[in-house]
C-alpha positions in Angstrom: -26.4 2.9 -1.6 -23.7 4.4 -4.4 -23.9 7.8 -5.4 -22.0 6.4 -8.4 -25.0 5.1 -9.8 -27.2 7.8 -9.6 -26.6 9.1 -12.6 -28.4 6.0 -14.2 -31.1 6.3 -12.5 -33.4 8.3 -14.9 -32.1 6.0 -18.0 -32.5 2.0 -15.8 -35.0 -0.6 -17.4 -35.4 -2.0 -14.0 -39.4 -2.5 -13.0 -38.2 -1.1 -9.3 -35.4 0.3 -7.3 -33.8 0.0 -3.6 -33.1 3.4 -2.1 -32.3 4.3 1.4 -33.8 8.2 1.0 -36.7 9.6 -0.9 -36.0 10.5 -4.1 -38.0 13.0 -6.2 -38.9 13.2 -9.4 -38.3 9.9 -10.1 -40.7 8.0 -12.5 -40.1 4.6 -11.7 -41.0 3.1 -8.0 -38.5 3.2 -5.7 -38.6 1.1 -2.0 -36.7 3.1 0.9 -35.2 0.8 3.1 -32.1 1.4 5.7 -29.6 -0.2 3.5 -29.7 -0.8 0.7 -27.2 -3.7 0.2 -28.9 -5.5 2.8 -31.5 -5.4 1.5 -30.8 -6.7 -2.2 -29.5 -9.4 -0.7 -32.6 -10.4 0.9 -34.5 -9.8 -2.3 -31.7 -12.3 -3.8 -32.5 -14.9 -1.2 -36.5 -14.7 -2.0 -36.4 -14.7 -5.6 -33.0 -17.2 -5.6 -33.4 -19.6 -2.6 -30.4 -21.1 -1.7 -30.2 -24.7 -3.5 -29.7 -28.2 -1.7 -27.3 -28.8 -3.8 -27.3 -31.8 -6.2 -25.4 -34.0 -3.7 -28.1 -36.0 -2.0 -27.3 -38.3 0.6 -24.4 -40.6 0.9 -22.9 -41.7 -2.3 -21.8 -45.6 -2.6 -18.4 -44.1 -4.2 -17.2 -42.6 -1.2 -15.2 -43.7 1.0 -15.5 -43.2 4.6 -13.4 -44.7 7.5 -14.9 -47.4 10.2 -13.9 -45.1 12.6 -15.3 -42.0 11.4 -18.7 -40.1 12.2 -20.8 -38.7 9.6 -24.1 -37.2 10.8 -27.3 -38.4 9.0 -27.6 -35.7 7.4 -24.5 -34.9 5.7 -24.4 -35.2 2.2 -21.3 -37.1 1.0 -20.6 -36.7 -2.6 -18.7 -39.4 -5.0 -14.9 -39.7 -4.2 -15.1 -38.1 -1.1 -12.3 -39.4 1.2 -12.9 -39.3 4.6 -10.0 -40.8 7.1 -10.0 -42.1 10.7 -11.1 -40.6 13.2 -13.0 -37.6 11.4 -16.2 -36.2 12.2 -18.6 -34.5 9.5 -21.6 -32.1 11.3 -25.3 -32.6 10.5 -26.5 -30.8 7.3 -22.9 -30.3 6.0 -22.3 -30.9 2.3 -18.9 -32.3 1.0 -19.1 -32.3 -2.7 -16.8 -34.9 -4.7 -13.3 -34.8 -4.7 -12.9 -33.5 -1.0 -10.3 -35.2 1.0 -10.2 -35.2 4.9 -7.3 -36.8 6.6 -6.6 -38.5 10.1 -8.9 -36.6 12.9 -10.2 -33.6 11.1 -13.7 -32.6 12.5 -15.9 -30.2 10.2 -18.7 -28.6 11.9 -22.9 -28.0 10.8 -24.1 -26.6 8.0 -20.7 -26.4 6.2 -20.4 -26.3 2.5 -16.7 -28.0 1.3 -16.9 -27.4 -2.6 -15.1 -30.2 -5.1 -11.6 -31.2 -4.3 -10.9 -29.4 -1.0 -8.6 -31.0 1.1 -8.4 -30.8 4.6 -5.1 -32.5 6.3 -4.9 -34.3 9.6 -5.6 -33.1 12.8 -7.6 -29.7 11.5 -10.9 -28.7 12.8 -13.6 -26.4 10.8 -16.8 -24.7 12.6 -20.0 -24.4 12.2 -21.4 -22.6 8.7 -18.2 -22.6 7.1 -18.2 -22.0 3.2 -14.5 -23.6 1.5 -14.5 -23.5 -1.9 -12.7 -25.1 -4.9 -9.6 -26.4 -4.3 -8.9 -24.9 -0.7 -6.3 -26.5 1.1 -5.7 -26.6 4.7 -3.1 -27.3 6.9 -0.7 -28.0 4.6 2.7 -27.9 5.6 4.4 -24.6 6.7 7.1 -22.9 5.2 9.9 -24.3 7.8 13.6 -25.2 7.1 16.9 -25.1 8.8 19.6 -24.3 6.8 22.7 -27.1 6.8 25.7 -26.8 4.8 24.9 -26.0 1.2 21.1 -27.3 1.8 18.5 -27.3 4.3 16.6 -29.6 6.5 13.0 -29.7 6.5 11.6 -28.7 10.0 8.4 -31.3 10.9 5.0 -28.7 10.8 3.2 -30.7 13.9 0.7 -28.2 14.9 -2.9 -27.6 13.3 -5.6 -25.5 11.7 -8.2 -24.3 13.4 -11.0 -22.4 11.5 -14.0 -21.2 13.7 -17.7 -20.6 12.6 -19.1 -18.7 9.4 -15.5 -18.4 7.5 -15.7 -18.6 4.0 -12.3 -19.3 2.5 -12.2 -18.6 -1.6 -11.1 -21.0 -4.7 -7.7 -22.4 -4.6 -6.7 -20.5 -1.0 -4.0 -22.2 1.2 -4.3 -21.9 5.3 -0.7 -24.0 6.4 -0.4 -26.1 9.4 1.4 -24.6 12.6 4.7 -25.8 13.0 3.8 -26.2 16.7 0.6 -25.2 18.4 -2.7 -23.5 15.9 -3.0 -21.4 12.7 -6.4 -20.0 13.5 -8.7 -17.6 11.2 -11.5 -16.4 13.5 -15.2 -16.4 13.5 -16.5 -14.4 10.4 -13.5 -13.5 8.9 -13.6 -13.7 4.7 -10.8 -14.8 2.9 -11.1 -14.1 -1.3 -9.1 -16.8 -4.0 -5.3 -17.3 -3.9 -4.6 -15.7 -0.5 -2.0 -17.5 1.4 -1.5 -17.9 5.4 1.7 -19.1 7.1 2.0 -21.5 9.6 1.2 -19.6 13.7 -0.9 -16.9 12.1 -3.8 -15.5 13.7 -6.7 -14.1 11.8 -9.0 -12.1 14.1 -12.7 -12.4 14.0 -15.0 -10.4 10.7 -11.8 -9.5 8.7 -11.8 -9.6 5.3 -8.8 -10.3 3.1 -8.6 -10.0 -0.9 -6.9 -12.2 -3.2 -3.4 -12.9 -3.3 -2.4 -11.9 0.0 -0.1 -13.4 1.2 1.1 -13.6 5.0 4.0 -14.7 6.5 4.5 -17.2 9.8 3.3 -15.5 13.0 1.7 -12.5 11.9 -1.0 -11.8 14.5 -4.3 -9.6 12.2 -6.8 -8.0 14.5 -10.4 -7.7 14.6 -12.9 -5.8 11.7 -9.1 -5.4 9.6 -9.5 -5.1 5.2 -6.7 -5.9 3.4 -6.9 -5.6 0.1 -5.2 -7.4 -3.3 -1.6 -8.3 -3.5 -0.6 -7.5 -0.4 2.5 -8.7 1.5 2.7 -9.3 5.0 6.1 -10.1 6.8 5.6 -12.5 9.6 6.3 -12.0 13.5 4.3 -8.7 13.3 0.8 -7.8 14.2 -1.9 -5.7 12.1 -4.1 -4.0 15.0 -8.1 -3.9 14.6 -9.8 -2.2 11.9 -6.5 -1.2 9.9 -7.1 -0.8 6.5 -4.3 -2.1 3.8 -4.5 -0.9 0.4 -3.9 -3.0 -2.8 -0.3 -3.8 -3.5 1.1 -2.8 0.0 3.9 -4.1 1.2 4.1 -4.4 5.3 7.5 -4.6 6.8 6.5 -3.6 10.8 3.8 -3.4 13.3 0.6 -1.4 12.0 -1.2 0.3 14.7 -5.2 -0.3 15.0 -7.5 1.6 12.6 -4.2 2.8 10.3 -5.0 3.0 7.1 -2.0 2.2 5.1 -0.6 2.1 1.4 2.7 1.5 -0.2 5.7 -0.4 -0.4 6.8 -0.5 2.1 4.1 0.5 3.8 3.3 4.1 5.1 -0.1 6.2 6.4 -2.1 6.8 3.3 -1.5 10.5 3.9 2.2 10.8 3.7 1.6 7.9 0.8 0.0 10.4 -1.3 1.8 13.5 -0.6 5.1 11.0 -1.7 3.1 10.0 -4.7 2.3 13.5 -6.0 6.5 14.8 -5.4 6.7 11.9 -7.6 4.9 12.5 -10.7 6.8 16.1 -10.7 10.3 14.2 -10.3 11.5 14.7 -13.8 10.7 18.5 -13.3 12.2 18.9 -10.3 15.3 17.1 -11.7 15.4 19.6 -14.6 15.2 22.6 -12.1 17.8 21.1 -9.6 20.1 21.3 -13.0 19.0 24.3 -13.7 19.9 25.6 -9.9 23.2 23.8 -10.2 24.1 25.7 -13.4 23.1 29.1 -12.4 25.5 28.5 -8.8 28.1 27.3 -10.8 27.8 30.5 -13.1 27.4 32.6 -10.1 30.8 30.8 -8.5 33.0 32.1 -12.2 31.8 35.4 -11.9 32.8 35.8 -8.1 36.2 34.1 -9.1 36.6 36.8 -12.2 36.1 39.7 -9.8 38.6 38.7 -7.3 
């Protein structure tokens, strides 16, 4: 699946390999499947089956609101807090510590890891994975400045997170300050990335840690963005653009760009800037060099006048 390793492949101790094309003279057996990546997976599920989880049933330390409905099935650790009007899915797992406010409804077959916490008025779909210490709908970034200060501006919208989003450790989706924050179906979201209040997240887009995006920013469809990247709000990221690590994006990026810098430019131009660059200091030294020789040239022209 990674040319990369194919230099090991003569020297592994593994009993067997995954390939996706016959290989010869290769010693050890080798299974040639369609992809490969897929495919380990699988093998991961077999020999690893996914586990229940330790949280059985629903604990006695938990507490859970009159007006709430938990499925049967969930499994409610100890110290959950679960608020009015909330609604837990069948077969969904909220391990201890996890905190839903007033009216939040999480979906089936979601997995909300210790000390999430979900604030009023959010939804979660179906499948969802939040881990560690995720928060969302927190409040957005909104003040008005006044005088010397500022006045905070009320954040009275939601979150809404559709089905099969996994959200990583310690990752903050902020409340709209009116109307939905939404991250679409599918979409992947890695540790410490941060989204503004009235983003949009379109659906299968993946997004590496510590992003962060500002308020109103509108990602497409299919988009990666990888590590430290910085998003301005009020712009939009078209579908299947490509962001490289450390980016920063000041405007508008049209669909399938692939773009790298700060700020921001086609990866091409990017690395014909990068490589003037790293011959800077001798272009300096022959610019001085230039600027001598013309000034040289100038005393001679005045000294045959």
């Amino acid at each position: 699946a990674n040319r990369k390793y194919q230099q090991h492949l003569q020297t592994t101790q593994a009993s067997a390999i995954l390939v996706e094309s016959k290989i010869d003279d290769l010693d050890i057996p080798h299974i040639i499947v369609k992809n490969a990546y897929i495919a380990f997976v699988f093998l991961l599920r077999l020999f690893n089956p996914p586990d229940d989880g330790y949280i059985k049933g629903q604990s006695e330390h938990a507490y859970i609101d009159a007006s709430a409905k938990v499925a049967p099935s969930a499994c409610i650790g100890p110290f959950v807090y679960i608020g009015p009007d909330c609604s837990v899915g069948e077969k969904t797992t909220l391990y201890p510590g996890v905190v839903l406010l007033k009216n939040v409804t999480i979906g089936r077959e979601c997995v909300l890891y210790p000390n999430v916490s979900i604030r009023e008025d959010c939804s979660v779909g179906n499948r969802v994975i939040l881990h560690n210490g995720c928060v969302v709908g927190s409040d957005g970034f909104g003040f008005a400045p006044k005088g010397d200060g500022y006045v905070k501006i009320p954040q009275l919208g939601s979150v809404v997170i559709e089905d099969d989003v996994e959200i990583g450790a310690n990752s903050t989706i902020d409340r709209a300050t009116l109307g939905e924050t939404i991250i679409r179906q599918g979409t992947k979201l890695d540790n410490l990335v941060q989204i503004a209040h009235n983003v949009e997240v379109g659906t299968n887009t993946v997004i590496a840690s510590q992003t962060g995006v500002a308020g109103s920013t509108k990602i497409g469809n299919h988009v990666t963005i990888a590590g430290q990247v910085g998003i301005v709000g009020h712009i939009t990221i078209g579908d299947r653009a490509i962001l490289a690590a450390q980016s920063g994006i000041s405007k508008s990026v049209p669909e399938k760009s692939i773009m790298f810098g700060t700020p921001a430019l086609p990866l091409s131009k990017q690395k014909r800037i990068d490589v003037s660059l790293r011959h800077l200091p001798e272009m300096v030294k022959k610019i001085h060099q230039l600027e001598n020789e013309i000034i040289a040239l100038k005393e001679e022209l005045q000294k045959r006048k």
